[in-house]
C-alpha angles and dihedrals in degrees: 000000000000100000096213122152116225128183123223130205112204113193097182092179116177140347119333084000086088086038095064094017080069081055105064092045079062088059105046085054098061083047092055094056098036086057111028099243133116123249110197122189131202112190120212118186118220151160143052095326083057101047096045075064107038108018100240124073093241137002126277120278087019086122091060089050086056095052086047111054128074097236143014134207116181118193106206128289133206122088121192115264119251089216099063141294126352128036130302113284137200127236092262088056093258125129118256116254085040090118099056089048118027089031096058097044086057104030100044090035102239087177083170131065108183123198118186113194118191133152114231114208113257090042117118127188126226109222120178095350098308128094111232138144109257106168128022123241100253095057101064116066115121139130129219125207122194140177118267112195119026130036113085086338105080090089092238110157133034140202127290121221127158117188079015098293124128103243103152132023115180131177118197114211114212125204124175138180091234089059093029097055096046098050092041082041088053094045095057089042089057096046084055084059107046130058097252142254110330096244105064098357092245119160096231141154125213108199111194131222154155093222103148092077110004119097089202093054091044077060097044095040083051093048088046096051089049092038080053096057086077095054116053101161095065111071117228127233136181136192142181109245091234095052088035090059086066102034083057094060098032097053118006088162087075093061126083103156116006113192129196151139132282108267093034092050095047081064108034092055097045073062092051092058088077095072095061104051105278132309088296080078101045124103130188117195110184108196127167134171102305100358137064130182115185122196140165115249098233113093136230098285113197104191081075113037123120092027108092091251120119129102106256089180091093085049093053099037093050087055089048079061100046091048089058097039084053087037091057092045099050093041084242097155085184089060092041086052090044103051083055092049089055100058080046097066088046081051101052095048095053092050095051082048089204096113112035123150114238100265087070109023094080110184087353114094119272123253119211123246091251090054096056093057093041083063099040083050083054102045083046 
């Protein structure tokens, strides 16, 4: 029992963001009283719903909450726009719930966006329409790190249209040593600390790249060859992102810490997804020097809000990372075991396969968000 008191910033968002986003309270709760401390959440609404009612995408000063607090777990954002297709978007162009994301990421500097894909035993894949076990569970165990404020998100560049008319969109990437070196610094740091890739148990980083072409990824491939002089024992590996894209998929079990930078890895790792059993599974966690915001990868969807159907296994899963990430910072050994303890009990229902939501039950009967928790509680 270690008594401390942590403040939690909850940014539900939209849809089934606040579904699952109620979840995960659930679940700090039962921390709080596993471990003695006190969990205190400060709940901050946010997103397109918001901003369809106030006009902003969260209230003001909510960025200074953020700074403040010693954790964040963010729902989902992004609502669909009354007015046609696409979601709904701010006066400066930007999606709302931009604010609440991509602010955060730069103005909090959440350098790191870190992916871990793994394959829990019990979860099957549907490929091409039918649901089969392509990969084994012990061959897919790998984390991805990408960077989190620069490449094509920097928001460098603009349209074009004279007399009114779009000609000419254009987007800047923007890749600099100072980024490139922390997130490549952070990937081999994190090898050192894992077994391995699941083939052959190397400790090895992939950095990915279009390097072939790309000025920037000439710059990043550069940065990880001389990065990897100070670790000898990792092996170094490197892989253009096209041929990357099939080698993930057709054999996971060579990969252990896979690098890259900002716009590649938003993609790569929505294909990753894959592995583990579908975006109900993934899980972002964005850290940086003093901060850290945890989320699951799946969206707001709004075909299914309001029905007690999402997955809220990503959600908790994302929190499970948050507590040891806290755990870790605070030297609070308790968070850091509960959080564990947390991704056991998710474990441990996939694995008994009797309560599963409807993105991974396939002909077996649904269970409801609620119940899923109610059984990860359980298995707790």
């Amino acid at each position: 029992m270690s008594g401390a008191r942590y403040d939690v910033v909850m940014l539900p968002g939209d849809g089934v963001g606040a579904e699952v986003a109620a979840e995960a309270e659930r679940v700090l709760q039962r921390v709080a009283k596993d471990t003695g401390n006190e969990l205190v959440v400060d709940k901050i609404p946010c997103g397109g719903q918001y901003y369809l009612e106030h006009g902003t995408d969260w209230p003001a000063g909510s960025d200074a909450r953020c700074k403040e607090a010693d954790l964040i777990l963010l729902g989902a954002v992004g609502w669909p726009s009354p007015d046609g297709p696409g979601p709904v978007t701010m006066k400066n162009g930007k999606m709302a719930g931009y604010s609440p994301v991509i602010g955060n990421r730069t103005g909090l500097d959440l350098f790191a966006n870190v992916r871990p894909v793994k394959l829990y035993e019990g979860v099957s894949h549907t490929i091409s329409g039918e649901a089969r076990q392509v990969w084994n569970a012990k061959d897919v165990d790998m984390v991805f790190l990408r960077e989190n404020t620069e490449g094509l998100y920097v928001g460098s560049g603009g349209i074009l249209a004279p007399g009114g008319v779009s000609q000419v969109g254009t987007d800047t990437r923007v890749i600099t040593r100072r980024a490139s070196e922390r997130i490549i610094r952070m990937a081999y740091e994190m090898a050192m600390q894992r077994d391995g890739a699941p083939k052959d148990k190397k400790r090895r980083v992939t950095c990915v790249v279009k390097n072939n072409v790309l000025f920037g990824c000439r710059l990043f491939a550069e940065i990880f060859a001389e990065v990897g002089k100070e670790f000898p024992e990792v092996e170094q590996d490197i892989a253009i992102i096209d041929a990357f894209t099939q080698w993930l998929i057709t054999r996971p079990e060579h990969y252990d810490v896979i690098v890259t930078t900002n716009m590649f890895g938003d993609i790569i790792t929505d294909l990753a997804a894959v592995l583990q059993g579908g975006m109900g599974m993934a899980v972002g966690c964005n850290v940086g020097a003093d901060n850290g915001m945890f989320e699951p990868i799946h969206g707001s969807a709004p075909d299914i809000t309001g029905q007690n159907k999402a997955n809220p296994m990503a959600m908790i899963l994302a929190t499970a990372e948050g507590l040891i990430w806290l755990g870790q910072r605070k030297g609070d050994a308790a968070l850091v075991e509960a959080g564990k303890k947390v991704e056991a009990g998710v474990r441990a229902v996939l694995k008994a396969g009797e309560v599963l939501p409807a993105d991974l039950a396939g002909d077996r009967p649904a269970a409801s968000t609620s119940a899923v928790t109610d059984a990860i509680l359980a298995a707790i």
